[in-house]
C-alpha positions as CSV (number, residue, x, y, z in Angstrom):
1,X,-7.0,-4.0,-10.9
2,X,-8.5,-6.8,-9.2
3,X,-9.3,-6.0,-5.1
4,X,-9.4,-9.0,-2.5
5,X,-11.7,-8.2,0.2
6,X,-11.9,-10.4,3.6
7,X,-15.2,-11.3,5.6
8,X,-15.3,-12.3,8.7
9,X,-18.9,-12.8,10.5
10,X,-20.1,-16.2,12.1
11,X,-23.4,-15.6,10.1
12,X,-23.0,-18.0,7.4
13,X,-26.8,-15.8,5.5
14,X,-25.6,-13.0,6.4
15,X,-21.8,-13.7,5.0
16,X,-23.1,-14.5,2.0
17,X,-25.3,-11.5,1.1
18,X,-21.9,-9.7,1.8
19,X,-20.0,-11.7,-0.6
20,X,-22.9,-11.2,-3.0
21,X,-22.6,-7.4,-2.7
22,X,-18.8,-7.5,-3.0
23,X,-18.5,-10.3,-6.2
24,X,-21.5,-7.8,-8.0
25,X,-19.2,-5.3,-7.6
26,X,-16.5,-6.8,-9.3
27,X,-14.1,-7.4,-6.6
28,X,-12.8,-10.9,-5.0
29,X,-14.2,-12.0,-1.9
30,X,-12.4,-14.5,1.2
31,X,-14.5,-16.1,3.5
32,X,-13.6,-16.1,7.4
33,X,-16.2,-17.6,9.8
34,X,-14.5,-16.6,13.2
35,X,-11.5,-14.6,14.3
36,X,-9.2,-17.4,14.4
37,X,-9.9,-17.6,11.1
38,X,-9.8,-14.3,9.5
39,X,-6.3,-13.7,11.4
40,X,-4.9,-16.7,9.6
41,X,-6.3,-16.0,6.1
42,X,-5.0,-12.7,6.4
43,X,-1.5,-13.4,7.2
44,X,-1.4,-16.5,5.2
45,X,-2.8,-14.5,1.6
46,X,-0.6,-11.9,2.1
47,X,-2.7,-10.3,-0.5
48,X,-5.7,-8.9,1.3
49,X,-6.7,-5.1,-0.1
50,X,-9.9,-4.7,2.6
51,X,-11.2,-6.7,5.4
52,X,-14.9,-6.6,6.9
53,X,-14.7,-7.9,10.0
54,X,-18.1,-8.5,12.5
55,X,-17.5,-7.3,16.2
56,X,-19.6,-10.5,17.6
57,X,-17.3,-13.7,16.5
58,X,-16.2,-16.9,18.3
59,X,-12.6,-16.9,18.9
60,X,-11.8,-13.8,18.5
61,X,-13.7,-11.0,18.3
62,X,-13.4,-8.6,15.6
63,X,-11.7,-5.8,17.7
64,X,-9.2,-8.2,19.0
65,X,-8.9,-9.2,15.1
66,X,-8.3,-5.7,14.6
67,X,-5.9,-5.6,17.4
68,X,-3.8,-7.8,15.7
69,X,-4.3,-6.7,12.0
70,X,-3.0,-3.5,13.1
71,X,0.1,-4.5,15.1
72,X,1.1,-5.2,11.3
73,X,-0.5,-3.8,8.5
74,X,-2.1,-0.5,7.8
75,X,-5.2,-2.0,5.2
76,X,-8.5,-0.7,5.4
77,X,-11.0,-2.1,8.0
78,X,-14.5,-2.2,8.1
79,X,-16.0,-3.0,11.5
80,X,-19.8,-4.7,10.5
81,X,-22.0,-4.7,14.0
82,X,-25.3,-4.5,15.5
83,X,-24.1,-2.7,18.6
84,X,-25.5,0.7,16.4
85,X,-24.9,3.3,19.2
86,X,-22.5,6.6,18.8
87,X,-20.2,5.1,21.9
88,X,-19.3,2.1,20.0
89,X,-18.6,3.3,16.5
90,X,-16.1,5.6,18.2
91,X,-14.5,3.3,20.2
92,X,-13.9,1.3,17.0
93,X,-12.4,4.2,15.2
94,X,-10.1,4.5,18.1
95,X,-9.2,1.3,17.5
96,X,-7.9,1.6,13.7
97,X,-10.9,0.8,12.0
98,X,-11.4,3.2,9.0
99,X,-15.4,2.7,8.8
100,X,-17.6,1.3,11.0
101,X,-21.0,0.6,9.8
102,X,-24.1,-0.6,11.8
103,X,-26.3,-3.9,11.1
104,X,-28.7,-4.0,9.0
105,X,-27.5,-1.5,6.7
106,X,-28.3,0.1,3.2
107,X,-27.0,-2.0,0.4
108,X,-26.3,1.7,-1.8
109,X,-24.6,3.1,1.7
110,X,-22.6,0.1,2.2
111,X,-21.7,-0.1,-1.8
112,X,-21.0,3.7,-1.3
113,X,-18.7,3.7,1.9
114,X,-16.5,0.4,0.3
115,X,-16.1,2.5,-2.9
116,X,-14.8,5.2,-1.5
117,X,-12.1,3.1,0.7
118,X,-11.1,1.2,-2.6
119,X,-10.7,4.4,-4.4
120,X,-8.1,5.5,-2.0
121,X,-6.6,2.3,-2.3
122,X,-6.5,2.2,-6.3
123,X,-4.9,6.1,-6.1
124,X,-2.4,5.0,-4.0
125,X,-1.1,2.0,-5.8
126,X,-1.0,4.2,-9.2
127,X,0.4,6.9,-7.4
128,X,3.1,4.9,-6.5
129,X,4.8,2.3,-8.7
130,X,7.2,-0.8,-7.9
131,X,9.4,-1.9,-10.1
132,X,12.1,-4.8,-9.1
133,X,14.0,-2.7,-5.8
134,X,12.7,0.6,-7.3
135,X,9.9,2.8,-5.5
136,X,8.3,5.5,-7.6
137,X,5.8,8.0,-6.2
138,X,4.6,9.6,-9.0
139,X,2.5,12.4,-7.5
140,X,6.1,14.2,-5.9
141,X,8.7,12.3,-8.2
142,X,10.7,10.6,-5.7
143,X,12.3,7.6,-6.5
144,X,13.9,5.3,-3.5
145,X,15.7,2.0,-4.0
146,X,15.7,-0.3,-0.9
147,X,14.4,2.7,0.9
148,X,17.3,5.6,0.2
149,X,15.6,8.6,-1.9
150,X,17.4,8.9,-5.3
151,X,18.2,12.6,-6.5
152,X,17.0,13.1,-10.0
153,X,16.3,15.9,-12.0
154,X,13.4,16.4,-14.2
155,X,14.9,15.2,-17.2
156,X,16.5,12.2,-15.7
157,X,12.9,11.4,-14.4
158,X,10.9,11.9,-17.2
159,X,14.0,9.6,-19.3
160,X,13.3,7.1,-16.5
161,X,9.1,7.1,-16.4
162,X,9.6,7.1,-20.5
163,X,11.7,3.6,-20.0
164,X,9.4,2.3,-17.2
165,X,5.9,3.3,-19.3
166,X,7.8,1.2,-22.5
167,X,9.6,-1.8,-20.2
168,X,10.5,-4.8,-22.6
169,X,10.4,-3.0,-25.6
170,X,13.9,-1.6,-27.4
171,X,13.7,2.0,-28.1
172,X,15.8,3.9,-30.5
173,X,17.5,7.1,-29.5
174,X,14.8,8.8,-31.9
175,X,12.3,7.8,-29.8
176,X,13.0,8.9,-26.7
177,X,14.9,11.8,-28.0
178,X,11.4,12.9,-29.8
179,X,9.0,11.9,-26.5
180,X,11.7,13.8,-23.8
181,X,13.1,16.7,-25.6
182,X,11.1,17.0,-28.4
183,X,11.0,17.4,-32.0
184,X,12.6,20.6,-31.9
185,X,15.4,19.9,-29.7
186,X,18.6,20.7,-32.2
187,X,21.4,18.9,-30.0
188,X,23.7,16.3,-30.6
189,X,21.6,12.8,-30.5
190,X,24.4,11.2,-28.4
191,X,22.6,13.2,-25.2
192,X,20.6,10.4,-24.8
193,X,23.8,8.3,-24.3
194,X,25.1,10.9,-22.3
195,X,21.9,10.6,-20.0
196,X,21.2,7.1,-19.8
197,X,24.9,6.5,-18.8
198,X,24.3,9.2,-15.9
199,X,20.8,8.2,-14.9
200,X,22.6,4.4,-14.6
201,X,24.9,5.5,-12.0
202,X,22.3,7.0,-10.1
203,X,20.5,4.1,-9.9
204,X,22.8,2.1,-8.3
205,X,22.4,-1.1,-8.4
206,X,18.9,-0.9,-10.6
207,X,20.9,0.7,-13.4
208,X,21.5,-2.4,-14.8
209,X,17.4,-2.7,-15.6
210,X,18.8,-0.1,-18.2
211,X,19.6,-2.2,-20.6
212,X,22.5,-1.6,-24.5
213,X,20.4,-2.8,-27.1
214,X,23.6,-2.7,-29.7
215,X,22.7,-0.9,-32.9
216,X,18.9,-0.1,-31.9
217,X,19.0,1.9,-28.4
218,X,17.8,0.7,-25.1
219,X,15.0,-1.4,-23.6
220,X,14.2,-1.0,-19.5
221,X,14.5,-4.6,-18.5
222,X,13.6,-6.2,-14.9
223,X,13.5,-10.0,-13.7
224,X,10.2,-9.9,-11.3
225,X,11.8,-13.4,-9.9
């Protein structure tokens, strides 16, 4: 899961031991050299998982950055600043940064404190899946499309994660009959049809991802595009 992290400091040394740190760390670092700068990268990526934005910066400073950032997206901050004192790394937590981390700093506390925000990150986006106008959060097993909740039962979702896990590849009613209700299960084999017909119209307008393979079974099918 590649990570795209933002930094902004006028500092062009000390923006580049950042950079360092980040790329050795396997994630993808953006280069801002002022305010101005960093707003526009951000909003023009659109792809941004973390910024680490510098309090002192011509333009803008970072909290106006910040200011801005956060009139319109909830993604992790990182204030960087040599103004080290208690008063100022709360005011910046006020502020909607979620670390704030005083200049110069440790590389392994710095390593550890960026970590720990791109865990949550990673957890979140696994936790929850997106698929075409489908949103699955896995941890509670709600599933929304174009943000109304969809009822399902456990069966229906487990039939629907099975399709998902297995998208673009036909499976027979064998398969799935063997992976939801198991080898033992004595019913008729046509309760798969029976379900995927009824998990359809719940879908609304994303049954259709559901898609008749005739004579083989069914293959979970979106157009990304």
């Amino acid at each position: 899961m590649d990570m795209k992290i933002l930094i902004a400091d006028d500092d062009p040394i000390f923006r580049e031991l950042v950079c360092d740190i980040i790329k050795k760390e396997g994630y993808i670092s953006v280069e801002a050299c002022n305010g101005q700068q960093a707003i526009d990268i951000f909003f023009d990526s659109k792809d941004i998982d973390l910024l680490i934005l510098d309090v002192m910066m011509p333009i803008y400073d970072g909290w106006e950055v910040l200011k801005e950032i956060r009139e319109h997206s909830e993604v992790p901050v990182i204030m960087l600043t040599a103004l080290g004192d208690e008063k100022h790394e709360v005011f910046g937590l006020k502020k909607g940064a979620d670390d704030y981390i005083s200049k110069p700093f440790s590389y392994e506390v710095f390593v550890a404190r960026l970590n720990v925000l791109l865990r949550k990150i990673k957890k979140s986006r696994l936790d929850e899946m997106k698929i075409g106008r489908m949103r699955i959060k896995q941890e509670t097993h709600r599933v929304s499309i174009c943000d109304s909740e969809i009822e399902l039962n456990r069966k229906e979702y487990s039939l629907l994660i099975y399709l998902i896990e297995n998208r673009n590849r036909v499976l027979t009613r064998e398969q799935i009959l063997r992976n939801i209700w198991g080898y033992d299960f004595e019913g008729d084999i046509r309760t798969i049809d029976t379900h995927i017909k009824t998990l359809r119209a719940k879908l609304l307008s994303c049954g259709e991802y559901i898609k008749t393979v005739r004579g083989s079974g069914y293959m979970f099918e979106v157009d990304e595009s």
